[in-house]
N, C-alpha and C positions, 0 to 999 in steps of 0.2 A: 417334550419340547427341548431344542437347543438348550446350551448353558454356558456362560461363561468358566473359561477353567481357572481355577484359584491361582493368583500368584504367592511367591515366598519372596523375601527379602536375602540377596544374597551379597555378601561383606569380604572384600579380598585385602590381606593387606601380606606387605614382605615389604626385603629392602630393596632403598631405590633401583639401586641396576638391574633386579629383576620386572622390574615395569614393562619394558617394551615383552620381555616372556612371557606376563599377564596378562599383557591383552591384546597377544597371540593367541595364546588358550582361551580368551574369552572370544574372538573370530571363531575358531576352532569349531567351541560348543557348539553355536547356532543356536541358542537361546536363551543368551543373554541380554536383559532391555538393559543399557546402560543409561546411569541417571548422573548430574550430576552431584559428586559427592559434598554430603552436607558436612561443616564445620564442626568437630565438636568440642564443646566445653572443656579449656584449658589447654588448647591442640593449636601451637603459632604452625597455623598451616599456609600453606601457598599453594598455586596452582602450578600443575605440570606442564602445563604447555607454553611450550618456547616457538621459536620460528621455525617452520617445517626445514629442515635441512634437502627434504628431495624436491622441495618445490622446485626448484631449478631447473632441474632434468627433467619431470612432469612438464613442464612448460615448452622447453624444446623438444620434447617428444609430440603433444600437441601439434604445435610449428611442424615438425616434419609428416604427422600425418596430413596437414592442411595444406603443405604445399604438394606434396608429392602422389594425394592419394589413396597411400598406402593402407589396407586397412590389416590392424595388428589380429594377431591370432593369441585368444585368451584363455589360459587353461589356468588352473586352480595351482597355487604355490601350497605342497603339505608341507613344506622346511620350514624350519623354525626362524623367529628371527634373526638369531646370530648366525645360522647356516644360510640366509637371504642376504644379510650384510656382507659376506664373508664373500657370495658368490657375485656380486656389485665391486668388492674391490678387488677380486682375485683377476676377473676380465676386464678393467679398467674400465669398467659401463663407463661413470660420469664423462671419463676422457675421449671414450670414442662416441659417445653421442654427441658432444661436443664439436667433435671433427666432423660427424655423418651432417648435425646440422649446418655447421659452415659449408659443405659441398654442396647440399641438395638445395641451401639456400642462396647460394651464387646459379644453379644450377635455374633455378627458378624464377629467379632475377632476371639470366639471361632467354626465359622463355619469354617474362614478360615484357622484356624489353624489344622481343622480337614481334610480339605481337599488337606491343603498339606502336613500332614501324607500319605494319602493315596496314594497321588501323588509321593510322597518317595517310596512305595511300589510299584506301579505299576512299578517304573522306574525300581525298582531293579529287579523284577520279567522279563521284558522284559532285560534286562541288562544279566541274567543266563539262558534265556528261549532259545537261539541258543546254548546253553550245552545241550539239550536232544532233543533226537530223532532225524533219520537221521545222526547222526555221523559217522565218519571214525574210531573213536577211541572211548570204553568208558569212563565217567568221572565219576567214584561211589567213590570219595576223598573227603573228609570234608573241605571246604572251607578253614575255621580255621585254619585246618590243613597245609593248602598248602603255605596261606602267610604265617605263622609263619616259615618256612625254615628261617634257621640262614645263611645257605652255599651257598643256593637258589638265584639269581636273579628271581624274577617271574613277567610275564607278562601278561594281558591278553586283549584283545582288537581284531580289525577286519585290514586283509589288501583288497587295492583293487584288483580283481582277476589276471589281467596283472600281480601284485607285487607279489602275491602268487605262479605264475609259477615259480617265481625266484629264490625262496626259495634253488632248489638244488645248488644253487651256495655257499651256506653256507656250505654244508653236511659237509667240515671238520674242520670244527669250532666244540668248544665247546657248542654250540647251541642245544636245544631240542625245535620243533614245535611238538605240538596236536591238531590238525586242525579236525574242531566239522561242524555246520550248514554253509548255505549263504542265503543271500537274500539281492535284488537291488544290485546287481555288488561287496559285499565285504563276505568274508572269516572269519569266527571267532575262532578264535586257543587262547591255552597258548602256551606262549615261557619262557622256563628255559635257566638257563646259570648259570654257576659259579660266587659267588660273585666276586671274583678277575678279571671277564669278564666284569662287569657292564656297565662300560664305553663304551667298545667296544658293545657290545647288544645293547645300545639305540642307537650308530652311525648306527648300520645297521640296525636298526627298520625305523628311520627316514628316512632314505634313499630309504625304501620300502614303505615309507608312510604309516606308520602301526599308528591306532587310538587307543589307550590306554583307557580302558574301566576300571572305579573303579567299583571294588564291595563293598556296605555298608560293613560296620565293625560288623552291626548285621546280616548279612548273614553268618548264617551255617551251618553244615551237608553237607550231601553230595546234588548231582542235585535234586534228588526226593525229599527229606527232605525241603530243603530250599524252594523251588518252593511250595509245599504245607504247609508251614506254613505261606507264603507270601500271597498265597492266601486265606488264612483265615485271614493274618490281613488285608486286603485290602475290603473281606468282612463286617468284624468287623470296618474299617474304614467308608465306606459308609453306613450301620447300623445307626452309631453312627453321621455321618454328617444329615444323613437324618433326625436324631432328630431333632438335634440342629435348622436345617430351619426349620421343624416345630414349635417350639419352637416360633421362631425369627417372622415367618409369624401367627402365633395367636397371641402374642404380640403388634405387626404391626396392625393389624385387631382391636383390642379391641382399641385399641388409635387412630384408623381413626378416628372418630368424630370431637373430642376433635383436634386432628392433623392440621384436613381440617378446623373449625373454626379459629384456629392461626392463618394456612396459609392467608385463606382469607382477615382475618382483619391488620396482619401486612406486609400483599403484597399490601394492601391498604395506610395503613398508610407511608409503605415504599416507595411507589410510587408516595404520595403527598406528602413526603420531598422533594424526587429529583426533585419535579419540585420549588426548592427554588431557585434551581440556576439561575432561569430567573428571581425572584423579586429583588428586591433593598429594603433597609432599609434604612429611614432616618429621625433621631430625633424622632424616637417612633412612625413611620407610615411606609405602605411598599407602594411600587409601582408597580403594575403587565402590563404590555402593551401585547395585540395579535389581530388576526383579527378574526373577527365572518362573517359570509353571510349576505347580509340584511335581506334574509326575516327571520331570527330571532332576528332580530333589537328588535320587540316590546315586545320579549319574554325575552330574554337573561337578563335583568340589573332585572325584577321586583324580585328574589329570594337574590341576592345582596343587593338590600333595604329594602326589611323586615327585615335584619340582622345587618340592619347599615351601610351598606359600600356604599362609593360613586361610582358608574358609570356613566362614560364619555363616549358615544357614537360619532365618530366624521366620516367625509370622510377622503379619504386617500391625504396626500400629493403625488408629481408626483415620489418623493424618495420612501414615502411607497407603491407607486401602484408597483414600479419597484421590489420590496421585497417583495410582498404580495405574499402568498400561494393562489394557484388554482384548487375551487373545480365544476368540469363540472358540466352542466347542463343539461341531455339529455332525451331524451323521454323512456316510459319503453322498448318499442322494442330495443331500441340501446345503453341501459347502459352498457349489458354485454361486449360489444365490445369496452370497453372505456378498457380495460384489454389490448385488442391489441394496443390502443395509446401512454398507459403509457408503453409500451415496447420500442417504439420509441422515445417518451420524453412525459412530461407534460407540453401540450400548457403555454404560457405565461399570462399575460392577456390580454397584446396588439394580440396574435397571434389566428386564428380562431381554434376552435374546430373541427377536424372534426370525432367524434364519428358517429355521421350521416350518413358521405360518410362513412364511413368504413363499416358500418352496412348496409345500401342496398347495394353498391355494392361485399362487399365482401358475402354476403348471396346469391345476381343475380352469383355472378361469381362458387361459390361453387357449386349452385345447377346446374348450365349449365354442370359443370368439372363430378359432380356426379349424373346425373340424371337418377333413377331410382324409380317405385313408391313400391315396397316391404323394398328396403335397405335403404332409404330415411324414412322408417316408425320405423323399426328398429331402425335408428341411434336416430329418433326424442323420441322413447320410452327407450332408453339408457339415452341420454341427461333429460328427464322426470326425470328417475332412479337418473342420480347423482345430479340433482336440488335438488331435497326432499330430500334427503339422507345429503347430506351435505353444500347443500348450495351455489357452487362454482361458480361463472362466466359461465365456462366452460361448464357446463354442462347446463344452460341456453342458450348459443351460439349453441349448439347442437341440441335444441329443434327448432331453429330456420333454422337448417340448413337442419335438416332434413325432414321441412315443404318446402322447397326450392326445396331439392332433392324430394319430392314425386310431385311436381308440372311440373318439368321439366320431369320428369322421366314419367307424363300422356303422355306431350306432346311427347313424345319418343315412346312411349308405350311399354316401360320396365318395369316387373315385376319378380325381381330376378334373372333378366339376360336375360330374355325368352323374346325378342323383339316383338313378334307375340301376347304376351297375350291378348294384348287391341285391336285386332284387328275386330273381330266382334262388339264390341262396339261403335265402331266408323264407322260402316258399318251399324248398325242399326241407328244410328243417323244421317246416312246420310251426317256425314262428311269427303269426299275426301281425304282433304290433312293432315287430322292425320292418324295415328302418321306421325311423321317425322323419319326416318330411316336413323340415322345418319352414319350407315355401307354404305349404298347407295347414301351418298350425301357427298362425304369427300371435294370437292371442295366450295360447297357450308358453311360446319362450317369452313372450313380453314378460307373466304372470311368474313362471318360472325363476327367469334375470333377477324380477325385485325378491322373490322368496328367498332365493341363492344371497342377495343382500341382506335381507333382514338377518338369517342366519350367520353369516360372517359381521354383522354391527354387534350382534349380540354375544358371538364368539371373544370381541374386541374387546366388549364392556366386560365381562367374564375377567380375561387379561390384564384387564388392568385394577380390578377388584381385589384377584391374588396377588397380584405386583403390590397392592395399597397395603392390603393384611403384612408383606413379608418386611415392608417399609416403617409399618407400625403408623402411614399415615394416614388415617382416617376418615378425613374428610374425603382423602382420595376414593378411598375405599366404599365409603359408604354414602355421603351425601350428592357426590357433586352429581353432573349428568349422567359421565361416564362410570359413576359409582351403583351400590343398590339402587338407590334411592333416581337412577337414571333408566337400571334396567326393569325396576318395577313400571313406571309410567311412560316406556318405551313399550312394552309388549301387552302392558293392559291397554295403549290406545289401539292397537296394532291388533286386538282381539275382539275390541269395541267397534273398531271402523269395516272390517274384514271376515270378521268372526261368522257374522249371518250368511257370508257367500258356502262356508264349511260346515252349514248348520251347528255354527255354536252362538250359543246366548248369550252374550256377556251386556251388560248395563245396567242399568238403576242407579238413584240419587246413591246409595251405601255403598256401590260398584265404587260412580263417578269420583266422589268424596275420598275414600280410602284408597284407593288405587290410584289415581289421576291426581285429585288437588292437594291431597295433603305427599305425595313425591315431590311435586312441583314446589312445594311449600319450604321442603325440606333442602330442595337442592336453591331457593333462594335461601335459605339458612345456612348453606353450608359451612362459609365460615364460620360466626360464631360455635357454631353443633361441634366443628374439629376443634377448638382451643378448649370446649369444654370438655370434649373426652381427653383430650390430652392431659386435663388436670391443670391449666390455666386458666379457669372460669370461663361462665357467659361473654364475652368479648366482643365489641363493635370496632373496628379501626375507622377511626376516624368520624366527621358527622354523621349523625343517622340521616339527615337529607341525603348526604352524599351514596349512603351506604343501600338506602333504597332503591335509590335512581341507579347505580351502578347495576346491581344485581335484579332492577326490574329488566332492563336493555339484554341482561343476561340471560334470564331465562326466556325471552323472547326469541335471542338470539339460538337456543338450544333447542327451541320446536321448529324455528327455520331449519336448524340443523339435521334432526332426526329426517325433516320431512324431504330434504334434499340430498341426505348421503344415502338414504332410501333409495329415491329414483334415480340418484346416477348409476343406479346398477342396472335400469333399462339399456343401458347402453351397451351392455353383455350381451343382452339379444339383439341387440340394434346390428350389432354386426357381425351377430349368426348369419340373421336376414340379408346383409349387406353383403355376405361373401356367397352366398347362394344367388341372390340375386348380379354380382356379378359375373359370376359362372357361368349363368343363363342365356346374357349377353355374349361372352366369349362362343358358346353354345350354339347361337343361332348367327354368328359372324362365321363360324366354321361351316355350320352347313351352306352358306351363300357364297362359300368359298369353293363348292365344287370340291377338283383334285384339287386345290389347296387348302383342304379342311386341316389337315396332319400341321401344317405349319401354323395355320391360325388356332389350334388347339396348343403346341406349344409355345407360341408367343404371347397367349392369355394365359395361360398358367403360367407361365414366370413372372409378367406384370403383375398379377394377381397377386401371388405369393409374393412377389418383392415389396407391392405396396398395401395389401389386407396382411402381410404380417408384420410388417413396421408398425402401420397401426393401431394391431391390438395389442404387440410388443408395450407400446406407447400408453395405453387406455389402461391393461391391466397395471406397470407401473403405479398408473396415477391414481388408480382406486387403491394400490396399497399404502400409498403415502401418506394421501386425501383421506379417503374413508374408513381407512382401519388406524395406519400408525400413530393419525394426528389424537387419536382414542387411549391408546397406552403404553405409549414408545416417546420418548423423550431423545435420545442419543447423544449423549452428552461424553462421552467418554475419551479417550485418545488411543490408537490403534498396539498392538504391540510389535514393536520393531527389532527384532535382535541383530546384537551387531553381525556386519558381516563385512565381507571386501566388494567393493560398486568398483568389479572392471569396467561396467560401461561407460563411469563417466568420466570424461574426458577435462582435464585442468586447465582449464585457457588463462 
C-alpha cells in the first residue's frame, strides 16, 4: 500500500543580508514547504516583509503583455540573487521597461483610438442604412438639411411593429410619419410635427414606444451621399488601425528578448520577496522554519553551508506532525491516480494513503465497465498522445486504462464492438470457455458486479480496521460498522442470505444471536465500548433517551447502508451490458448502411467511446468515493507545496 513519506522539520538562520541568498537556496532545493516562522520565547522578533520593491515593474510588464500581445518566453534564472540584482541594474531593466511601456502604451492608445473612429462610423452607417432600399417612401434630403428645421419638431428612430399599426390613430393630429425599412419586429420612420407640438409628439411617441435613433452631426447629404462617404471613412479607418497594430506588433517583437529576460529575472526576484512574509528578523539575523521529506535530509542543509548559514535538521513535534504538509509516496503505476485522491482530500499523516487502492481497483473496475480489445487500444494510444504532449496525470491514467480495457475486452472478445472477432482464436487454441459473452450471460455479470462489491466493501472495512489499530482508536477499529464488529455481521448476513445458493449452511438461533445480534449490539455500543477501552470508563454523553434514539436511527441507518453500497456495484455490470449492447446497435446501423458500413462503424465507436467512457470514468469515480473511501479515508490533510518560482503567473 501507498504511504505517506515522513516529514523533518528544517530551521535556517544567518544574518540579515543573507535572506534574499536563503531563500534563493531554498527555490533552489525544490523541497522546501515553507511555513510561517513561529515566535520564540524571548526573541523581539519582526516580520520580514516590506513592500515588494519589483511590484512596479511586474505590473508594467503585465500592462505591456496586455496591450501588445506579446507573450514572454520563460526559462529558469540559475543566478543567484545578487548576480539577478546586479543583471537588473547593470541593463537598466526598470528604466527601459519604463520607456517600452510609455511607447507600446501610447502606441495602443493610438490603436484604440482608431478603432473607435471606426466604430463611430460603423454605427452611423448602420444607424442611416434602414433609409435606403426597400422603402415606402423616398428619402433623397440632406440630412443637414432636415434637422436644421427652425419650425420642425424632427424625429427619427424605430417603433415596435404592434406600435406602428397604431400609428392611424394619429392621422388628425399635426403629426407627419415616413415609414422606410424593418428588421427584427421594429419599423424605422421620421416623424415631423410643429415646433409648438413638441411636447405633445414625444407624449405620443412614448406611448408607442418609439426608440429615438441620433444621427452624428457629421452625417450629411442625402441617404446615397452619406452612406457612401461613411464607407470610405470606415475603410480609411480599418486601413489606418490596421497600421498602427502593425506597428505596435513589430515593436512588441523587437523587445521580446530584452522583455522575457526582465520578466524572468524580476518574477524571480519578485517571488523570493513574497516569501519574506514567513521569515522573522531579529537583532540583525532572520529565521526561516518549513518541512523537507527525509529522504532529502542528507541533501537539503549542504548548499546552506557553503554559504554560511546555519541549518537545523530536527524531528517533528506531536504539534508539528499535526501541521505538517503531506507529500505521498506511491509507486510509478499509481502516482497518476493520486489526482483522484487529492479531489477527495489530502491524507493526513496519521491517515492511510490509499492512491494504491484507487489505482488497481479503479483500473480492474474501468476495464471490466469498458472492455473491449480495439477501443481500449485507442483510448490507451490517446492517453500515450496527451502524456508526451503535455504532461498531465490524465493522460497517464488513460494509458493505464486502456491497457485494462484491451485485457478485459480479449477476455470478452470484443474488438470494436464485433463480439465474434476473437473467436477462431480461441477455437484454435482450444480454449472453451472464452471469450466470455457478456450479452449471453447477463445473470451471471449481474451476480459477478455485486461479488466484485462485496469484496472491495470488505477490502474497505479491513482498511480501516488497521488504520483504527495504528490510530490506537478503537471504537474505530473494532466496534463501529466499519470496524470488527461491522465486518463480522456484514459477512455472516452475507453467508446467511446467499450462503445456500453455494451450498453453504450458515444459520440457527446460535448462528443468528452471535454473529448477527450481538455485532449489531456492539456497533450500537460503540461509543461507550471505545471510552472504556481507552481507560475512561463505561461512558454515556449525554441523556440515555437521547443516546438510544441517536444510535437506534444509526444502526438502522448502517443495514440501509450495507444493503445499498452492496448493490451499487450492479452497476459495474450494468454497463458491461450497456456498452455491448450499444455496439449491437452501432452493429446492425452499419450493416443497413451498405457501402457505408466502414463510416457507420467509425462514427459508433467514437460516440461510443466518447460517451460509455465518460461514463464509466464517472461511475467508477463515484464507487470509490461513495462506497469505499466514505469506509476509511477521512482526508483531512494539506498538500505539500515546496517553494518554487510561478513564472506563469502573471502580477496584475
Amino acid at each position: 500500500m501507498s504511504s505517506v513519506e515522513k516529514m523533518l522539520i528544517a530551521e535556517i538562520t544567518g544574518d540579515e543580508p543573507m535572506l534574499d541568498l536563503a531563500l534563493g537556496l531554498i527555490s533552489d532545493s525544490g523541497c522546501f514547504h515553507m511555513e510561517n516562522a513561529p515566535v520564540k520565547q524571548n526573541m523581539a522578533s519582526r516580520s520580514a516583509k516590506g513592500d515588494n520593491p519589483y511590484i512596479r515593474q511586474m505590473k508594467m510588464l503585465s500592462e505591456i503583455a496586455a496591450l501588445s500581445g506579446v507573450k514572454y518566453g520563460k526559462t529558469e534564472v540559475k543566478e543567484s540573487a545578487a548576480q539577478t540584482s546586479r543583471w537588473v541594474t547593470e541593463n537598466n531593466a526598470s528604466e527601459e521597461i519604463e520607456k517600452i511601456h510609455a511607447e507600446i502604451s501610447a502606441m495602443a492608445d493610438a490603436v484604440q483610438s482608431s478603432e473607435g473612429e471606426m466604430a463611430i462610423h460603423e454605427a452611423a452607417l448602420e444607424q442611416i442604412s434602414h433609409l435606403k432600399g426597400n422603402a415606402d417612401q423616398s428619402f433623397d434630403v440632406d440630412f443637414a438639411e432636415v434637422f436644421a428645421c427652425k419650425n420642425l419638431k424632427v424625429r427619427y428612430g424605430r417603433f415596435p411593429l404592434d406600435s406602428y399599426e397604431r400609428l392611424s390613430y394619429y392621422e388628425d393630429k399635426d403629426i407627419c410619419f415616413l415609414t422606410f425599412g424593418e428588421d427584427e419586429g421594429y419599423k424605422y420612420c421620421f416623424v415631423f410635427a410643429p415646433v409648438e407640438e413638441g411636447d405633445m409628439l414625444d407624449e405620443i411617441l412614448a406611448g408607442l414606444y418609439f426608440e429615438r435613433i441620433h444621427i452624428p452631426e457629421f452625417v450629411s447629404g442625402n441617404i446615397v451621399e452619406s452612406a457612401g462617404q461613411l464607407e470610405k471613412d470606415i475603410a480609411s479607418d480599418r486601413e489606418n488601425t490596421e497600421k498602427l497594430r502593425t506597428k505596435l506588433a513589430r515593436y512588441a517583437e523587437d523587445k521580446k528578448d530584452f522583455l522575457s529576460q526582465c520578466y524572468t529575472r524580476l518574477k524571480t526576484m519578485y517571488d523570493l520577496y513574497e516569501l519574506r512574509q514567513n521569515a522573522l528578523l531579529d537583532s540583525g539575523s532572520f529565521y526561516i522554519m518549513g518541512f523537507i521529506p527525509e529522504s532529502n535530509k542528507n541533501s537539503f542543509a549542504d548548499p546552506f553551508t557553503k554559504a554560511g548559514l546555519a541549518v537545523e535538521i530536527r524531528e517533528m513535534t506531536k504539534k508539528e506532525e499535526e501541521d505538517a504538509p503531506v507529500k505521498l509516496k506511491t509507486s510509478r503505476f499509481a502516482e497518476p491516480f493520486s489526482m483522484f485522491v487529492n479531489l477527495y482530500g489530502v491524507p493526513s499523516h496519521t491517515d492511510v494513503n490509499p492512491t494504491t487502492i484507487v489505482a488497481l481497483t479503479y483500473t480492474l473496475l474501468f476495464g471490466i465497465m469498458f472492455g473491449d480489445l480495439g477501443q481500449g487500444f485507442v483510448l490507451m494510444l490517446l492517453g500515450f498522445f496527451l502524456h508526451h504532449k503535455n504532461g498531465k496525470p490524465l493522460g497517464r491514467i488513460m494509458e493505464r486504462l486502456g491497457v485494462s480495457s484491451m485485457i478485459f475486452g480479449t477476455l470478452y472478445g470484443s474488438v470494436f464492438g464485433v463480439e465474434d472477432a476473437l473467436d477462431p482464436v480461441y477455437e484454435r487454441l482450444g480454449i472453451s470457455f472464452l471469450p466470455f459473452k457478456t450479452i449471453e450471460n447477463i445473470n451471471t455479470v449481474l451476480y459477478a458486479a455485486i461479488g466484485i462489491g462485496v469484496v472491495l466493501i470488505i477490502i474497505s472495512i479491513i482498511v480501516n480496521m488497521i488504520q483504527g489499530i495504528r490510530e490506537r482508536d478503537w471504537a474505530r477499529a473494532l466496534f463501529t460498522n466499519n470496524g470488527l464488529a461491522g465486518l463480522v455481521f456484514y459477512v455472516s448476513l452475507l453467508l446467511m442470505l446467499i450462503g445456500p445458493m453455494a451450498g453453504i449452511k450458515a444459520g440457527g438461533a446460535v448462528y443468528v444471536i452471535c454473529l448477527i445480534v450481538l455485532p449489531l449490539l456492539v456497533m450500537f455500543m460503540h461509543e461507550p465500548l471505545g471510552e472504556l477501552l481507552s481507560g475512561n470508563g463505561f461512558k454515556i454523553h449525554g441523556s440515555l433517551g437521547d443516546f438510544i434514539a441517536t444510535n437506534f436511527f444509526e444502526c438502522f441507518e448502517y443495514l440501509l447502508g450495507y444493503a445499498t453500497n452492496t448493490l451499487s456495484f450492479v452497476r459495474v455490470g450494468g454497463f458491461v451490458l450497456s456498452h455491448a449492447g450499444m455496439m449491437s446497435v452501432v452493429l446492425a446501423l452499419a450493416q443497413m448502411a451498405g457501402k457505408g458500413s466502414v463510416i457507420v462503424m467509425i462514427l459508433g465507436n467514437i460516440f461510443v467511446m466518447g460517451l460509455e467512457g465518460l461514463l464509466s470514468g464517472i461511475q467508477v469515480l463515484r464507487l470509490e468515493f461513495y462506497e469505499m473511501f466514505s469506509r476509511y479515508y477521512t482526508g483531512g490533510g494539506k498538500s505539500f507545496e515546496p517553494v518554487r518560482i510561478d513564472l506563469d503567473e502573471m502580477i496584475e
